[in-house]
PDB file with one MODEL, atoms N, CA, C and O in Angstrom:
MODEL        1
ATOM      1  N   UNK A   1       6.301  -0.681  12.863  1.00  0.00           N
ATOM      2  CA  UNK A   1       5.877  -1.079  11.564  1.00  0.00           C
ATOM      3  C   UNK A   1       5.675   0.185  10.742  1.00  0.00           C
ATOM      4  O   UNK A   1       4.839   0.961  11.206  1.00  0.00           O
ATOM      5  N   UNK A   2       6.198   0.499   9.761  1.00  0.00           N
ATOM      6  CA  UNK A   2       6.052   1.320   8.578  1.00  0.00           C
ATOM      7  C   UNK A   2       5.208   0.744   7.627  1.00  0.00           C
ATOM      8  O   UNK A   2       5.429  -0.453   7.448  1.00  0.00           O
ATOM      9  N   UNK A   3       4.456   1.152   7.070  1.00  0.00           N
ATOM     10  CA  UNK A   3       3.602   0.835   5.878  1.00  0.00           C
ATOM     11  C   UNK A   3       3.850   2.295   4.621  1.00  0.00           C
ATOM     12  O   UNK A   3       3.690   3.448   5.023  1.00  0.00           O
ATOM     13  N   UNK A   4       4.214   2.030   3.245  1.00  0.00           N
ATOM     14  CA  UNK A   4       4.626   3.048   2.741  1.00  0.00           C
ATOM     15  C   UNK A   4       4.009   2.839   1.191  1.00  0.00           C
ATOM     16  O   UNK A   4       3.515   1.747   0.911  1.00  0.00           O
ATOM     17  N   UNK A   5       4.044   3.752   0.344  1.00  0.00           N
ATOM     18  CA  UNK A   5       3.604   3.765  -0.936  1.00  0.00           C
ATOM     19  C   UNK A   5       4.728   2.989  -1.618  1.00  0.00           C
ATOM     20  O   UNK A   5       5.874   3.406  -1.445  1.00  0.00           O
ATOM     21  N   UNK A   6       4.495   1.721  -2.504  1.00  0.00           N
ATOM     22  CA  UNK A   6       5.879   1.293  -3.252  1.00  0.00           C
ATOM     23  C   UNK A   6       6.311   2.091  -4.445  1.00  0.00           C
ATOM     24  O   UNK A   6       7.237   1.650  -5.126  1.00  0.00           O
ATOM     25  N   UNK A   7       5.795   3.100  -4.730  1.00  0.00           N
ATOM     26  CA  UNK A   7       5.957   4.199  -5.636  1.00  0.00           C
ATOM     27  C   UNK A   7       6.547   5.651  -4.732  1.00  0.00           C
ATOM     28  O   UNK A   7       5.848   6.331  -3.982  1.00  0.00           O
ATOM     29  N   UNK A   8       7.955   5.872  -5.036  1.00  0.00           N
ATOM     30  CA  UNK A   8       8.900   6.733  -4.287  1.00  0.00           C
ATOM     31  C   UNK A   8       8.389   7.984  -4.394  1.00  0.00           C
ATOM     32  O   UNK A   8       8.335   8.760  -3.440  1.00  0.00           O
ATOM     33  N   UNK A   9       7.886   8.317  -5.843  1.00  0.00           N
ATOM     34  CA  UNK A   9       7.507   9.778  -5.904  1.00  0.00           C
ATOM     35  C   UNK A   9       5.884  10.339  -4.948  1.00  0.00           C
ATOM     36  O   UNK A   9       5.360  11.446  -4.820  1.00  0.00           O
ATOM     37  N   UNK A  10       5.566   9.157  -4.510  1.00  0.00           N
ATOM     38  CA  UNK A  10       4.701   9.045  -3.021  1.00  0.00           C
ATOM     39  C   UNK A  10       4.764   9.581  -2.036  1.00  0.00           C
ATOM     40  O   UNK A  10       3.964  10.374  -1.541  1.00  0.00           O
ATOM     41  N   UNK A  11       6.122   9.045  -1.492  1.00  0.00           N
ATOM     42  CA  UNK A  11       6.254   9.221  -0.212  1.00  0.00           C
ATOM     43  C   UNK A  11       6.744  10.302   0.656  1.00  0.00           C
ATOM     44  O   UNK A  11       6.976  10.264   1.864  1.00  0.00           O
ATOM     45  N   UNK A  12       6.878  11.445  -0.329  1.00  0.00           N
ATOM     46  CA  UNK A  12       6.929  12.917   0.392  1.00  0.00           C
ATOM     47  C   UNK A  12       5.770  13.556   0.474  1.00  0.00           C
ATOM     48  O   UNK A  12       5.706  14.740   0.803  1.00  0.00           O
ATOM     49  N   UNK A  13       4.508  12.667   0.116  1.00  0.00           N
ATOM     50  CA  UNK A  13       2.807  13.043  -0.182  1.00  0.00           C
ATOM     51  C   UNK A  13       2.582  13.869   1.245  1.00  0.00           C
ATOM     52  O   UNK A  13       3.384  13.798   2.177  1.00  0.00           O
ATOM     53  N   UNK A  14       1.491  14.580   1.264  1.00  0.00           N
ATOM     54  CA  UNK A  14       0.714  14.846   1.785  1.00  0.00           C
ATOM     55  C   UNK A  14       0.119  13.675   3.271  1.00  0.00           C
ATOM     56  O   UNK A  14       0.217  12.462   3.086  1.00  0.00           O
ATOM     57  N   UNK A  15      -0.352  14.102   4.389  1.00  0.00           N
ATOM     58  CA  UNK A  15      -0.429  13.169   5.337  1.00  0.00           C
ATOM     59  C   UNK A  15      -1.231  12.173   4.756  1.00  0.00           C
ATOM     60  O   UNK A  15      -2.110  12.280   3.901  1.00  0.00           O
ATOM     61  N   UNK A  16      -0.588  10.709   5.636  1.00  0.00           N
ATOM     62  CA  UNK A  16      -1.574   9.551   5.252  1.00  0.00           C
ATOM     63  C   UNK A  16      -0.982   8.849   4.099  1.00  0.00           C
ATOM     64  O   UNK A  16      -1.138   7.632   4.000  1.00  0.00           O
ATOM     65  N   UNK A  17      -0.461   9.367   3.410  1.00  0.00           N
ATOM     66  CA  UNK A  17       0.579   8.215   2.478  1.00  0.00           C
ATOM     67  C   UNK A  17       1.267   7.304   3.083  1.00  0.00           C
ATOM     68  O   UNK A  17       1.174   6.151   2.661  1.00  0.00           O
ATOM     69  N   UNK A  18       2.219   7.625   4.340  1.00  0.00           N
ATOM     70  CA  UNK A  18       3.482   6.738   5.146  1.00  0.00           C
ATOM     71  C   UNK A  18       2.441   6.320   6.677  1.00  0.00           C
ATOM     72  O   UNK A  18       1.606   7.191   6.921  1.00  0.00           O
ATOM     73  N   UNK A  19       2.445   5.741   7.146  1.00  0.00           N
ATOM     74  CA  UNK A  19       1.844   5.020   8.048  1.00  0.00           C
ATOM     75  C   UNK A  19       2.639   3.939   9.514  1.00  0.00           C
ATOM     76  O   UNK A  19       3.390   2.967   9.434  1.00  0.00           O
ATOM     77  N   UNK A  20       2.236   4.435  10.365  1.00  0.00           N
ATOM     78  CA  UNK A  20       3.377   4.024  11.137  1.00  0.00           C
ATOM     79  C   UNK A  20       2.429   3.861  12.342  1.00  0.00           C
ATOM     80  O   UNK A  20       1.589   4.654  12.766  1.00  0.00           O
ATOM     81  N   UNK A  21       2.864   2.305  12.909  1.00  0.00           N
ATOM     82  CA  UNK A  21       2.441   1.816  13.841  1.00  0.00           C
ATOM     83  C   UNK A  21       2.853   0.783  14.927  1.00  0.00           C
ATOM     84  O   UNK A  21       3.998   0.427  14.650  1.00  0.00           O
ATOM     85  N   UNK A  22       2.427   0.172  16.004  1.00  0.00           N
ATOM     86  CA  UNK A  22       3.216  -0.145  17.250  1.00  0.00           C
ATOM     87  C   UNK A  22       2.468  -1.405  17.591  1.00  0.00           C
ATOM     88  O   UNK A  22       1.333  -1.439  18.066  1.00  0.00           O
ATOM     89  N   UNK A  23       3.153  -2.338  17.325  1.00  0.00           N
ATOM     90  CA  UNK A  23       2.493  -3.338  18.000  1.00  0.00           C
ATOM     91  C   UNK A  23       1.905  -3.443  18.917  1.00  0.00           C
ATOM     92  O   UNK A  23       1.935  -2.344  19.472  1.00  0.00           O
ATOM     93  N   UNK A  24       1.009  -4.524  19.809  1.00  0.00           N
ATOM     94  CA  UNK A  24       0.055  -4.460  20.585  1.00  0.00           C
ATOM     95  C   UNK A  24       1.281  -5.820  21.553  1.00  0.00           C
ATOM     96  O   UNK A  24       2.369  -6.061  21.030  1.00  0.00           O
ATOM     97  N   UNK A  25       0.839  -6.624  23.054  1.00  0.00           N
ATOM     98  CA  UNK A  25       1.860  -7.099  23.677  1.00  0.00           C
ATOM     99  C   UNK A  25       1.623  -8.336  22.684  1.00  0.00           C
ATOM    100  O   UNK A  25       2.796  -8.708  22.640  1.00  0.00           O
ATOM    101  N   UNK A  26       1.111  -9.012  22.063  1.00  0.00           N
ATOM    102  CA  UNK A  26       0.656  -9.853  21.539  1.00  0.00           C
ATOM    103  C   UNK A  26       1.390 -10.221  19.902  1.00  0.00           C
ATOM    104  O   UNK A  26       1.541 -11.257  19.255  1.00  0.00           O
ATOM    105  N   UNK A  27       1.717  -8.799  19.685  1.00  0.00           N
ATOM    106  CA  UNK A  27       2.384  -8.516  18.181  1.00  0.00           C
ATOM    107  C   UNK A  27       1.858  -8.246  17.260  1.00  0.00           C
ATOM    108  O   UNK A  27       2.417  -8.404  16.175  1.00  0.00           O
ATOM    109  N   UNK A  28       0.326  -7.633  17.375  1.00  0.00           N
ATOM    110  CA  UNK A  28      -0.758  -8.014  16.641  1.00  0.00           C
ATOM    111  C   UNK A  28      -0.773  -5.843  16.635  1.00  0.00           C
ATOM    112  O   UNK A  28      -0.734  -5.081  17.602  1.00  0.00           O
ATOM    113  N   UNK A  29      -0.855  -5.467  14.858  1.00  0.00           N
ATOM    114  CA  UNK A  29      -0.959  -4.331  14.787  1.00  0.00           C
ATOM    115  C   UNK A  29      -2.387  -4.219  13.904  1.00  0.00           C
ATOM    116  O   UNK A  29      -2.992  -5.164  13.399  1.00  0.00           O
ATOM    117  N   UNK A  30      -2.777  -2.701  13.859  1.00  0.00           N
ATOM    118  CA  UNK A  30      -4.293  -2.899  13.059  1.00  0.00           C
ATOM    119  C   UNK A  30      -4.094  -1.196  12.375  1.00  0.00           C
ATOM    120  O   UNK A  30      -3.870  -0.213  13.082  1.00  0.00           O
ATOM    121  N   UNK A  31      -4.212  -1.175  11.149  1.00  0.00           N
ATOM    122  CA  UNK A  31      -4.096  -0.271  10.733  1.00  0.00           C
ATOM    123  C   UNK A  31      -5.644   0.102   9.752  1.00  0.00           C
ATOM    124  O   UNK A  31      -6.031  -0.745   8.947  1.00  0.00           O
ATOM    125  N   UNK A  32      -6.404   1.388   9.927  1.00  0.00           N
ATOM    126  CA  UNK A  32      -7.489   1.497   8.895  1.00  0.00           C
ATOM    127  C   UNK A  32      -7.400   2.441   8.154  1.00  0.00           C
ATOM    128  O   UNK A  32      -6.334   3.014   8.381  1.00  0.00           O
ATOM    129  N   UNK A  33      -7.932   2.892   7.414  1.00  0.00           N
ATOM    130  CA  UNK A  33      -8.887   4.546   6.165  1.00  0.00           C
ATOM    131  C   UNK A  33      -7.159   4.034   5.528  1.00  0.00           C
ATOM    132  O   UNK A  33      -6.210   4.713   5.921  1.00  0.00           O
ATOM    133  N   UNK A  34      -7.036   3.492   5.092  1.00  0.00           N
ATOM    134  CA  UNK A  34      -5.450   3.260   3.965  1.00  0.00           C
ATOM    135  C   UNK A  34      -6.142   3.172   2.382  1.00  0.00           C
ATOM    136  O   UNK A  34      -6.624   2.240   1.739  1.00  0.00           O
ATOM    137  N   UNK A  35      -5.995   4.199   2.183  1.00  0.00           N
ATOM    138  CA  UNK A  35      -5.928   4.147  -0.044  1.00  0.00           C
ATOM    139  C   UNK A  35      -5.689   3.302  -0.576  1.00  0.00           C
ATOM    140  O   UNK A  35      -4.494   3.044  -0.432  1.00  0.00           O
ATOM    141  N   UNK A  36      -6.074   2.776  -1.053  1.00  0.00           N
ATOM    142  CA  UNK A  36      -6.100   1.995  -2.511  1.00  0.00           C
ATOM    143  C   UNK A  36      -5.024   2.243  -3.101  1.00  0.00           C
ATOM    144  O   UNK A  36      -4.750   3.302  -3.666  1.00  0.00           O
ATOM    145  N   UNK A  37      -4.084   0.923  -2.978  1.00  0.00           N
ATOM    146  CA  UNK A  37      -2.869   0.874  -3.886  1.00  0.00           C
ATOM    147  C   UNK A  37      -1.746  -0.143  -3.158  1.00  0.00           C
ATOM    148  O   UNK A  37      -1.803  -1.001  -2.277  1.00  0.00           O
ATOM    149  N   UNK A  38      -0.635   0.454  -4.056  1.00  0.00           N
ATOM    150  CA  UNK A  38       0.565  -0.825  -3.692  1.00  0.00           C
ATOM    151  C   UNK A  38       1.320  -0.201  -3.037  1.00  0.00           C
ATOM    152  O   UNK A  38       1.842   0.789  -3.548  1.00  0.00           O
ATOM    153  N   UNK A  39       1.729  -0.687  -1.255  1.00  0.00           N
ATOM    154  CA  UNK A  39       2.513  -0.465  -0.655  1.00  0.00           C
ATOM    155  C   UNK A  39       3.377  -1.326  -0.145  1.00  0.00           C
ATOM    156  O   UNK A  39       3.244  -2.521  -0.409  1.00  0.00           O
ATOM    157  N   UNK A  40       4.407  -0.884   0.670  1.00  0.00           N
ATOM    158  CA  UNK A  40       5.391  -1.377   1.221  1.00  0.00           C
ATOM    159  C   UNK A  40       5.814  -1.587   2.951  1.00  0.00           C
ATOM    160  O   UNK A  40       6.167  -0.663   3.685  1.00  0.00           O
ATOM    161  N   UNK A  41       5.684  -2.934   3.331  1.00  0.00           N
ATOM    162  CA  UNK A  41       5.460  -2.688   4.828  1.00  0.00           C
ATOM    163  C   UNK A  41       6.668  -3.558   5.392  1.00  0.00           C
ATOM    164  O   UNK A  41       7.120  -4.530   4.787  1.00  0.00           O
ATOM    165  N   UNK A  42       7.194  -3.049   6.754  1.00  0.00           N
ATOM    166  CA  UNK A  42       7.881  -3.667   7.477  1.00  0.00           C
ATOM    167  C   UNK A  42       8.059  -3.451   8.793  1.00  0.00           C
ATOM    168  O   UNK A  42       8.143  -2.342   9.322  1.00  0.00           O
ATOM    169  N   UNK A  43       8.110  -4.338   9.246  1.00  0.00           N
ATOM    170  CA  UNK A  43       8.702  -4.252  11.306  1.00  0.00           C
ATOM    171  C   UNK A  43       9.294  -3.969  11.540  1.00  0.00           C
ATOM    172  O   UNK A  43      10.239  -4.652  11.147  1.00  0.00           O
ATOM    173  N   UNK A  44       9.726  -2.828  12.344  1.00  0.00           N
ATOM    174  CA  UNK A  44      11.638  -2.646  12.570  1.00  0.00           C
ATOM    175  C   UNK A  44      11.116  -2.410  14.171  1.00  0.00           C
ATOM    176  O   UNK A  44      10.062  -2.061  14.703  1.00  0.00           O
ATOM    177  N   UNK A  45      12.528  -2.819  14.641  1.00  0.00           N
ATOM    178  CA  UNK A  45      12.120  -2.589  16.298  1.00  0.00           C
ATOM    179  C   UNK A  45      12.696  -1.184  16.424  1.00  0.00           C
ATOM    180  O   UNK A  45      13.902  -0.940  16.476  1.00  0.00           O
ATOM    181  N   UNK A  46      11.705  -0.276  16.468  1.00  0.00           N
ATOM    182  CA  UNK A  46      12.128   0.587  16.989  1.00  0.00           C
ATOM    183  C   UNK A  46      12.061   2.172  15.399  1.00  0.00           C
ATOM    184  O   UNK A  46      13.030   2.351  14.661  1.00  0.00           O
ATOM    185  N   UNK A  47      10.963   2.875  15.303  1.00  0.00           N
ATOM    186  CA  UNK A  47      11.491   4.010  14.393  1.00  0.00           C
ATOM    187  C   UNK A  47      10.299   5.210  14.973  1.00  0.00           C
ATOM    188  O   UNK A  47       9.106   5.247  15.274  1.00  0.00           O
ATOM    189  N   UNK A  48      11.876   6.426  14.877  1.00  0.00           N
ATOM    190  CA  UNK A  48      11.455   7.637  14.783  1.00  0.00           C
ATOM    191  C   UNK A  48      10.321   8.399  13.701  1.00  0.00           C
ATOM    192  O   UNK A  48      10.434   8.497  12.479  1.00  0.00           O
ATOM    193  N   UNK A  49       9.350   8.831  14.458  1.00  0.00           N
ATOM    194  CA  UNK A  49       8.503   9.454  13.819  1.00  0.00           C
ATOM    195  C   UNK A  49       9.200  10.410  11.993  1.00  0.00           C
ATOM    196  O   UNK A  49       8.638  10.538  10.905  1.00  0.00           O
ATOM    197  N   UNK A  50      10.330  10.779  12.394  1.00  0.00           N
ATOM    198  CA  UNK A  50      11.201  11.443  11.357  1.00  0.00           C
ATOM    199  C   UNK A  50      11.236  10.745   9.935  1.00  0.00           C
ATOM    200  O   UNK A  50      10.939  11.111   8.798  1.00  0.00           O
ATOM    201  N   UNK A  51      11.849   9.296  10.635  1.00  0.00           N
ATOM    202  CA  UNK A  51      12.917   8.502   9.800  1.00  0.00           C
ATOM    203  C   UNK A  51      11.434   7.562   9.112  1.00  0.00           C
ATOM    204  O   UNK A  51      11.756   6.787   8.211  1.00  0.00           O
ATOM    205  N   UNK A  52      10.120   7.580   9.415  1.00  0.00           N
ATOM    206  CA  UNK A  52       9.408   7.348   8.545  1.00  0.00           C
ATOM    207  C   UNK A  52       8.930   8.019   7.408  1.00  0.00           C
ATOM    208  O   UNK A  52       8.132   7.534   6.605  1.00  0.00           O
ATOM    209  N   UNK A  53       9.374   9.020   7.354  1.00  0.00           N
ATOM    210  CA  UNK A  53       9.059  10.272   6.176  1.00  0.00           C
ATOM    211  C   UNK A  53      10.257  11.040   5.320  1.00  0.00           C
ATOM    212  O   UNK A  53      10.288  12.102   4.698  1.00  0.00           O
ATOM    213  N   UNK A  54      11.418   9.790   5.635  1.00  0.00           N
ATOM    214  CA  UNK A  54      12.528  10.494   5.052  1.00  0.00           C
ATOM    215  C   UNK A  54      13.244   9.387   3.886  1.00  0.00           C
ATOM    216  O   UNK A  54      13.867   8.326   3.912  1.00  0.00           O
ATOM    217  N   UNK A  55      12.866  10.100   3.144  1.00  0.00           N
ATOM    218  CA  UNK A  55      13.032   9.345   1.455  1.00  0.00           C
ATOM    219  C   UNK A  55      14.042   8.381   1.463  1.00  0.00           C
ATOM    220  O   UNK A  55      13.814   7.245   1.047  1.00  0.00           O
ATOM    221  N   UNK A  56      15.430   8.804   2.010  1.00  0.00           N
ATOM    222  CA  UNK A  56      16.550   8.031   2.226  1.00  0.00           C
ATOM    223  C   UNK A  56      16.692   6.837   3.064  1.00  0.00           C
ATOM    224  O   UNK A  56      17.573   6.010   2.830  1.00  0.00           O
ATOM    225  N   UNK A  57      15.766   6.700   4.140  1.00  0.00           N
ATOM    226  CA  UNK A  57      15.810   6.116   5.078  1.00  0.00           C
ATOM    227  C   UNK A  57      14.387   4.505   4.370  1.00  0.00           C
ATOM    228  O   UNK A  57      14.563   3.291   4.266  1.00  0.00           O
ATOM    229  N   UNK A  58      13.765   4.952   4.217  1.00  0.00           N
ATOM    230  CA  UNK A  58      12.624   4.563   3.174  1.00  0.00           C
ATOM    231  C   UNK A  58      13.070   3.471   2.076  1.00  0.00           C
ATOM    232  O   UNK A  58      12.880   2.259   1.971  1.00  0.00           O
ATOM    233  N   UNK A  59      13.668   4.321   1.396  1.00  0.00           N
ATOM    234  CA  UNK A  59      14.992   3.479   0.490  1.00  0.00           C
ATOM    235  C   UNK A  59      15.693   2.567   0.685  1.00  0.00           C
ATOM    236  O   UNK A  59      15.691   1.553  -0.013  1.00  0.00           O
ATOM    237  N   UNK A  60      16.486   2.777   1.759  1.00  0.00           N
ATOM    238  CA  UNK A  60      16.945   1.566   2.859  1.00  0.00           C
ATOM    239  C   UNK A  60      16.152   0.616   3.142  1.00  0.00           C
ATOM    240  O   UNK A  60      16.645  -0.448   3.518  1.00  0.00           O
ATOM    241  N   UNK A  61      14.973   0.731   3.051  1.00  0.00           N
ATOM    242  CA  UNK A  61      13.954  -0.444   3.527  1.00  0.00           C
ATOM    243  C   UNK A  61      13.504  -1.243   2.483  1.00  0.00           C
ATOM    244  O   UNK A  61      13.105  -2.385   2.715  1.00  0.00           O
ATOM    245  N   UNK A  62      13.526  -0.582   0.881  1.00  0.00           N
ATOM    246  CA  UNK A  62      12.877  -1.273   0.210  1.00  0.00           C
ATOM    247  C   UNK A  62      13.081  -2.375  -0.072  1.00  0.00           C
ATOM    248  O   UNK A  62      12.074  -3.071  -0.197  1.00  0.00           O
ATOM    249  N   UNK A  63      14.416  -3.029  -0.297  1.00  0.00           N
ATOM    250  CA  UNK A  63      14.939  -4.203  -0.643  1.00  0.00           C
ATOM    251  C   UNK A  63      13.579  -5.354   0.968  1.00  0.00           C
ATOM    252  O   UNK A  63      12.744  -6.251   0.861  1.00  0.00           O
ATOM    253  N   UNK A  64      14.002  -4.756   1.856  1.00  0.00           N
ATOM    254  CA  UNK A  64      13.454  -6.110   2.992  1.00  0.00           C
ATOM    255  C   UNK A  64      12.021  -5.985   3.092  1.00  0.00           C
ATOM    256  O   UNK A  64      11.491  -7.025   3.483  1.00  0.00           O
ATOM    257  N   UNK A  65      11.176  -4.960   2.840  1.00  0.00           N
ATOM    258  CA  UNK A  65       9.756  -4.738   2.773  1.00  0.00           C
ATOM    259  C   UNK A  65       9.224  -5.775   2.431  1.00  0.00           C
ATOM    260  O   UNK A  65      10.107  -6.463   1.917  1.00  0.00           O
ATOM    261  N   UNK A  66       8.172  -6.355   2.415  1.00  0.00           N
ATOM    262  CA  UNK A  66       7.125  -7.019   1.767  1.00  0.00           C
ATOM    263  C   UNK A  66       6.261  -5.955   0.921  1.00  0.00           C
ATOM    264  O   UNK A  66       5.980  -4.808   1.266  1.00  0.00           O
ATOM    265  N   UNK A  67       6.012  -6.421   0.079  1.00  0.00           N
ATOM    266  CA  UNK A  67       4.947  -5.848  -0.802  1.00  0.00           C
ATOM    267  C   UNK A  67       3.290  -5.923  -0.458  1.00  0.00           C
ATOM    268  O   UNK A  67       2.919  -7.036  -0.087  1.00  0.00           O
ATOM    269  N   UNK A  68       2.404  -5.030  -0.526  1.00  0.00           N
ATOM    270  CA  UNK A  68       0.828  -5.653  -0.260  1.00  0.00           C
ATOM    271  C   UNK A  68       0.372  -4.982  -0.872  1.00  0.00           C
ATOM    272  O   UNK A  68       1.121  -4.116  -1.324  1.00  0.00           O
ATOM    273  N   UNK A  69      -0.896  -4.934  -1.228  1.00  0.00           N
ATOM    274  CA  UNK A  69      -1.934  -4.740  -2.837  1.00  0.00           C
ATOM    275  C   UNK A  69      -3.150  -4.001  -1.461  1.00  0.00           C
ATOM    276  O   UNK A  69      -3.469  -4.826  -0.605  1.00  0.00           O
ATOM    277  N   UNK A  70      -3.712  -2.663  -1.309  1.00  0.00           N
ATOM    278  CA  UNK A  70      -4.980  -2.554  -0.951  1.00  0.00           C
ATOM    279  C   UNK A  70      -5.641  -1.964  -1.952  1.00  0.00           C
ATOM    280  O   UNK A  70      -5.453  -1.008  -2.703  1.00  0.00           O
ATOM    281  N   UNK A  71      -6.911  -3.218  -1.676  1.00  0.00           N
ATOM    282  CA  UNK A  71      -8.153  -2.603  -2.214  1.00  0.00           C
ATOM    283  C   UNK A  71      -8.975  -1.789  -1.689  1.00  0.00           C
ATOM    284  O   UNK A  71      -8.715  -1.193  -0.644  1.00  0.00           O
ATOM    285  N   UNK A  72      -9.956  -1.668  -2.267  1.00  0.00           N
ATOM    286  CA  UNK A  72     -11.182  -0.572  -2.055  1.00  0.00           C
ATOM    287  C   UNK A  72     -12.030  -1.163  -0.702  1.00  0.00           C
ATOM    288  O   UNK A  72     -12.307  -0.436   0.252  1.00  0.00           O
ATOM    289  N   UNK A  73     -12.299  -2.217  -0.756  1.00  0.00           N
ATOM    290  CA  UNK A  73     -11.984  -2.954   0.870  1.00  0.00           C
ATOM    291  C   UNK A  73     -11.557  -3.824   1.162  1.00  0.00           C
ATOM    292  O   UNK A  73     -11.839  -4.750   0.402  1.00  0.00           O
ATOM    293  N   UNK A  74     -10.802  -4.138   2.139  1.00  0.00           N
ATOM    294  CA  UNK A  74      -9.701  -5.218   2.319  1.00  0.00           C
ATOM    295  C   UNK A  74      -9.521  -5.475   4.096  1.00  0.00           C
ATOM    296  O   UNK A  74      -9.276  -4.708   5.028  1.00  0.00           O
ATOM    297  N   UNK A  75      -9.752  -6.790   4.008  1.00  0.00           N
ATOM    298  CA  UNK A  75      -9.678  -7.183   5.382  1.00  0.00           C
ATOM    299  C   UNK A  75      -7.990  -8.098   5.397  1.00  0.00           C
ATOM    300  O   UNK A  75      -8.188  -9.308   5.502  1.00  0.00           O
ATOM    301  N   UNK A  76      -6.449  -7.727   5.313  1.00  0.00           N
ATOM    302  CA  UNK A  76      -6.123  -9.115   5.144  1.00  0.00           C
ATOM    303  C   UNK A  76      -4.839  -9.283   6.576  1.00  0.00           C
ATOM    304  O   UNK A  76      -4.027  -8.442   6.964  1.00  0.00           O
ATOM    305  N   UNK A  77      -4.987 -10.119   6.878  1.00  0.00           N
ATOM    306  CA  UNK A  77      -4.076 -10.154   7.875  1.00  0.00           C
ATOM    307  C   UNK A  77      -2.956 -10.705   7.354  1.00  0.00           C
ATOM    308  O   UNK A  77      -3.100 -11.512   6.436  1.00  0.00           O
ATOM    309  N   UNK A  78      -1.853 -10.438   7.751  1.00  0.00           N
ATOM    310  CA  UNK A  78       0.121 -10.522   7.502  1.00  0.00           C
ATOM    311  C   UNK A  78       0.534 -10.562   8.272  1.00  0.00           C
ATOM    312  O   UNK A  78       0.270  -9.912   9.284  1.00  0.00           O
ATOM    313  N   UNK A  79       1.812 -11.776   8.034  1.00  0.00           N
ATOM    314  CA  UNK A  79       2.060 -11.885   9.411  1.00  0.00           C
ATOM    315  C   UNK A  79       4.081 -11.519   8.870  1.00  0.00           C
ATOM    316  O   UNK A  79       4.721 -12.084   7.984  1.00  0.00           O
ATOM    317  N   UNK A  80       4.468 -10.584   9.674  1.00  0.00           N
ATOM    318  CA  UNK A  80       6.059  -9.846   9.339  1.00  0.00           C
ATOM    319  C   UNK A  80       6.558 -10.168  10.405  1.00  0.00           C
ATOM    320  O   UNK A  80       5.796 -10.427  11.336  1.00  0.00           O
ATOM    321  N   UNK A  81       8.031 -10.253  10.598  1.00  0.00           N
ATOM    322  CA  UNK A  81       9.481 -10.399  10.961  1.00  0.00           C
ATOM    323  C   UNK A  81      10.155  -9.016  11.262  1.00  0.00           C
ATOM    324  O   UNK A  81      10.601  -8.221  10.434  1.00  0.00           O
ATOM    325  N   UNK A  82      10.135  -8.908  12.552  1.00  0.00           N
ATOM    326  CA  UNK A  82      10.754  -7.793  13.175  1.00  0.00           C
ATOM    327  C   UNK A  82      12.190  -7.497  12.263  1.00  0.00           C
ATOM    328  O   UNK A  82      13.136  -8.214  12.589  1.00  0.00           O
ATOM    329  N   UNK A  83      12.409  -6.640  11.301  1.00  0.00           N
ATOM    330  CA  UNK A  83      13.846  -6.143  10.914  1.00  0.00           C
ATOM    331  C   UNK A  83      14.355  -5.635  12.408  1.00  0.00           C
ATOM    332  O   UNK A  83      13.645  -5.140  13.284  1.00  0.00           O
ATOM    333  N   UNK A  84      16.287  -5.982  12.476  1.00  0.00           N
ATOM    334  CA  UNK A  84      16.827  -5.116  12.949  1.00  0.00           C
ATOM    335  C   UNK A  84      17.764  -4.156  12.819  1.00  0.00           C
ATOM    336  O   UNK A  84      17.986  -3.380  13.749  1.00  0.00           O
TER     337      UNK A  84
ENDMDL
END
């Protein structure tokens, strides 16, 4: 799962902008300390630590992403579709 800023000039930020995480056996991921704002998240089976921080690759994703809104606190659970 990638979680990313939906604003491009973002995502070469400083650590903690791009977010990347691994499901649990269950499918169930938990991500926290995430900024305030509009990002972009998706499942893919399978990504290199690299290819989450590489603008081009990022790009490629935006069209299938879901969109999500965090607030200042936010509990919300989503439920995503493994891309392959």
């Amino acid at each position: 799962m990638i979680l990313y800023p939906a604003d491009p000039s973002k995502w070469s930020e400083a650590i903690g902008a791009t977010r990347v995480a691994r499901s649990d056996r269950s499918g169930t991921f938990e991500l926290d300390a995430i900024r305030p704002g509009l990002y972009l998240i998706i499942a893919l089976d399978g990504v290199a630590a690299t290819q989450a921080t590489d603008p081009e690759f990022l790009a490629e994703l935006r069209d299938r992403a879901v969109e999500l809104k965090v607030g200042d606190v936010a509990v919300k659970p989503i439920s995503l579709i493994v891309q392959k």
